[in-house]
N, C-alpha and C positions, 0 to 999 in steps of 0.2 A: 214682738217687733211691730204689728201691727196696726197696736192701738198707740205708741210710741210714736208713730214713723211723722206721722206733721212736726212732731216736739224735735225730734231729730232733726227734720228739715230744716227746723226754724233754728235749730242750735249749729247748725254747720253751717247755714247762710249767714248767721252773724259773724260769724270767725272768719268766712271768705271776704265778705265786704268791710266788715270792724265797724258797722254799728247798726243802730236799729233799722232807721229808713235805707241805708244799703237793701239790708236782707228783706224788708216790707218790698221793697222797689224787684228786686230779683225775684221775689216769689208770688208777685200782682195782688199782695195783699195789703190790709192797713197795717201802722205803725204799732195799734194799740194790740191787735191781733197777735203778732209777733210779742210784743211783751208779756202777753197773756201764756202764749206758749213757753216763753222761755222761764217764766217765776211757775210754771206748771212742771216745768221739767225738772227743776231744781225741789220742786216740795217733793216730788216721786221719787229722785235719786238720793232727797236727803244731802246734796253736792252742792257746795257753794262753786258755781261755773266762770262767775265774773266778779271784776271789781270796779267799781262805777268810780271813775277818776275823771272832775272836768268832762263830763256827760260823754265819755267813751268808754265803752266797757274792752276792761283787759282779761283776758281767759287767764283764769285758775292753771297749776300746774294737772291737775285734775281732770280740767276740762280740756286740756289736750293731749290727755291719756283717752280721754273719751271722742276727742276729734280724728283723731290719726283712724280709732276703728269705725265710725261713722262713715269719714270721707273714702275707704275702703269698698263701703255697701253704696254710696252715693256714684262713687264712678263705677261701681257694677250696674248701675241703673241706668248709667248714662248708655252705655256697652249695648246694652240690653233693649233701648229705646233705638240705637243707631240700626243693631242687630233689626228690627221690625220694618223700620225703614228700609234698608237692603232687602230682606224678604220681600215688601210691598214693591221694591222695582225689580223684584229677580236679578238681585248683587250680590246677593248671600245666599246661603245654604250649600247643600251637597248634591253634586251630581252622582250618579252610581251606574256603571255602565259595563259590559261585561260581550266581548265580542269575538268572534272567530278567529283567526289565525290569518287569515288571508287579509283582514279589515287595519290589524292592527299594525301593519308597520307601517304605515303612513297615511292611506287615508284616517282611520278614527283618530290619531293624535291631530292632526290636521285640521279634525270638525272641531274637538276637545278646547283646540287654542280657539280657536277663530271662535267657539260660543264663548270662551271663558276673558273674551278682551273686555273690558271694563266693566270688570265683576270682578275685583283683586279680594270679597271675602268667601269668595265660589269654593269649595272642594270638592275633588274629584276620588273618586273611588272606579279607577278603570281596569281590569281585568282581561287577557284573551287565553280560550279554552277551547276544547273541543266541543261542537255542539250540543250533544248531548247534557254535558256537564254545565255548561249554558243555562240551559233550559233549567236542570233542577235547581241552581241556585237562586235563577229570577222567583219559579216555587215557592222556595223556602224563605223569600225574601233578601237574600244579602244583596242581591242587588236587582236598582229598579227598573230597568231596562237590558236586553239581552238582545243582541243580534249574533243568527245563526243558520245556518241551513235545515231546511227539512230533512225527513219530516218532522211533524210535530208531535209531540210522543205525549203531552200533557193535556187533559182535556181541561186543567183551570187556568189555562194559556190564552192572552187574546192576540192572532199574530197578523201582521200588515207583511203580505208576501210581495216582492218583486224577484224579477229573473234575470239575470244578466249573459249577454252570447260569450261563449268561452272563445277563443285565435287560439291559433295553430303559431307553436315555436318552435325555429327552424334552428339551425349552426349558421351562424354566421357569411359560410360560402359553401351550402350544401345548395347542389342541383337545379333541387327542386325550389330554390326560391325563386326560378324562370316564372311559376305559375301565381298568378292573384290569387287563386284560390284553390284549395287542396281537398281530398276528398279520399275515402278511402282505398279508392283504386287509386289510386296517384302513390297513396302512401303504403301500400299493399307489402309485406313483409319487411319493413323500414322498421329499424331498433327504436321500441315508444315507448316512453318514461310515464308512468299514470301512477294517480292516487292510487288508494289502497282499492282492493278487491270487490267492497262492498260501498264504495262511494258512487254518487248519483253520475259524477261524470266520465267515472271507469266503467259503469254500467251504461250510459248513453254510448258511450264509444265502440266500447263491443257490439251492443246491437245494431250501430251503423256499419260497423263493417263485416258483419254478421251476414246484414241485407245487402250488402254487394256482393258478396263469396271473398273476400278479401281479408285477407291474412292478418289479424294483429300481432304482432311477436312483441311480447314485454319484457325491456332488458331490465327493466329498473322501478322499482316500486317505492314512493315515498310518502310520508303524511302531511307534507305542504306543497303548495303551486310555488311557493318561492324558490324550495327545493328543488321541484323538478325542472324549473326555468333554470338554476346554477348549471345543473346537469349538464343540459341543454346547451349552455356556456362552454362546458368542457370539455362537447363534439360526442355523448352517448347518445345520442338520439334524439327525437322529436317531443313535441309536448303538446297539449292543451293548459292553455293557463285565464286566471281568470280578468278581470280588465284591473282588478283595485290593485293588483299584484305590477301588473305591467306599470301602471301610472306613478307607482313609486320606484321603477327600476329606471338604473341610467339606461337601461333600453341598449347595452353595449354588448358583441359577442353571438349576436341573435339577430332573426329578421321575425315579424309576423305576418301571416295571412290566415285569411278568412277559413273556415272548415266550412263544406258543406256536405252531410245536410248541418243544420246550425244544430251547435248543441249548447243547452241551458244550463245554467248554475241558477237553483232556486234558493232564494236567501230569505228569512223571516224576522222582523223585527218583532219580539215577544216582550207583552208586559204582563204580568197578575191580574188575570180574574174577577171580579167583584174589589182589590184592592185600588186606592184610590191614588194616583200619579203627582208626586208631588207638583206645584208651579216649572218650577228648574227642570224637574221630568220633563212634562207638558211642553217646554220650549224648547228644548235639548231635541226632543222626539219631534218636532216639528220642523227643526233646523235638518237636521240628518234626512227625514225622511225624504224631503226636498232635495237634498244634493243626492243617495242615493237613486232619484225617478230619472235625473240627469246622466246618468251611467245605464239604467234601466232598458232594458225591451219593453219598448208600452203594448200592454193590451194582451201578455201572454197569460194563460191557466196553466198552472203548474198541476202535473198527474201525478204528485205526493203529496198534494195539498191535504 
């Protein structure tokens, strides 16, 4: 195909245009050039391609057995050259992106769109998981970006930590929404909905009210902040929830205020190691990481780093 491919060119620019200087004139070459390829093409095929009537050549039925498959490989070329051009402004290619459970019901489709507007040959490969599970498939490669909570359990990880302050959710007309801010004497034996047993913010929780003398009673143990915020809805108790969680809820059913002392949700954004981040990566992770710092505690050190 190779050594072929000018003779080809010149043989499917005649047939688009219907005559010499057409195809000379579309392919910025001379007239004699093209003739040279096209009597070159026909001695190698052995195919009589044209028939010279009143100085227009008419294609052979032949030669448009052989144009139908040319002009095939010809607009894969075109595809192929567009394809590079979208690469070269970040319009094309695949995003791959793989996020928590918290991130994903409305903020990450939210960044998703907002990077993905005029890039219509963009593809996305988005994903939400448990952190964990996160982490080893950024590893493994399926995908090139991974946002998730600490810690970080891979040492061929490189991860961009921020912290975000978890609010206190109330019942909608419980007592205690008198107070701007709760604490856990305030909320001292009160029914409290938390993550699971070994989450950072079921563990922050207890050791503040630990350090008060103050009673945590756990009616309700769930594996999302969305979940535990419905809960919440439903008049079982109190919650900590996280802010990405809040910002897509209608915010109905429920009041929030401040915990103190504050407790953190440490979130990492993970990419591979020595692996190199595609363009689309590179702007994807620049766009995110920026609204992310806008939600952010600035200047905190996470002690599961």
């Amino acid at each position: 195909m190779t050594s072929y491919f000018r003779h080809y060119q010149a043989f499917h620019a005649i047939i688009e245009t219907g005559t010499v200087t057409g195809a000379a004139e579309l392919l910025g070459v001379s007239q004699p050039a093209i003739s040279n390829l096209l009597a070159q093409l026909e001695r190698r095929t052995r195919l009589k391609l044209f028939e010279r009537n009143r100085g227009r050549l008419l294609p052979t039925p032949e030669a448009m057995v052989l144009y139908d498959e040319i002009d095939t490989v010809m607009r894969g070329l075109v595809h192929v050259n567009q394809a590079v051009v979208d690469l070269q402004n970040q319009k094309a290619g695949q995003l791959q992106v793989a996020t928590n459970h918290a991130m994903a019901f409305g903020f990450m489709p939210g960044e998703i769109a907002r990077f993905a507007a005029g890039k219509p040959n963009l593809t996305v490969a988005f994903q939400s998981q448990y952190s964990a599970k996160i982490q080893e498939w950024v590893m493994a490669g399926l995908f090139e970006i991974g946002i998730c909570e600490l810690p970080l359990r891979h040492d061929g990880l490189e991860a961009k930590p921020f912290s975000f302050e978890i609010l206190c959710a109330l019942p909608e007309h419980s007592p205690l929404a008198r107070h701007e801010m709760l604490t856990p004497s305030l909320l001292d034996d009160q029914s409290f909905i938390v993550m699971g047993a070994d989450h950072m913010v079921t563990r922050r929780v207890r050791e503040a009210f630990h350090n008060e003398g103050a009673t945590l009673r756990i009616r309700c143990q769930t594996d999302l902040f969305r979940n535990a915020l419905n809960l919440v809805k439903q008049g079982l108790g109190v919650t900590l929830v996280d802010p990405f969680t809040v910002a897509t809820d209608p915010q109905q059913g429920y009041v929030l205020r401040r915990f103190v002392p504050r407790i953190l949700l440490d979130i990492i954004i993970v990419t591979a190691r020595g692996r190199p981040i595609s363009a689309i990566g590179a702007q994807f992770l620049e766009q995110v990481s920026a609204s992310m710092s806008t939600l952010a505690v600035p200047g905190e050190e996470s002690p599961e780093r």
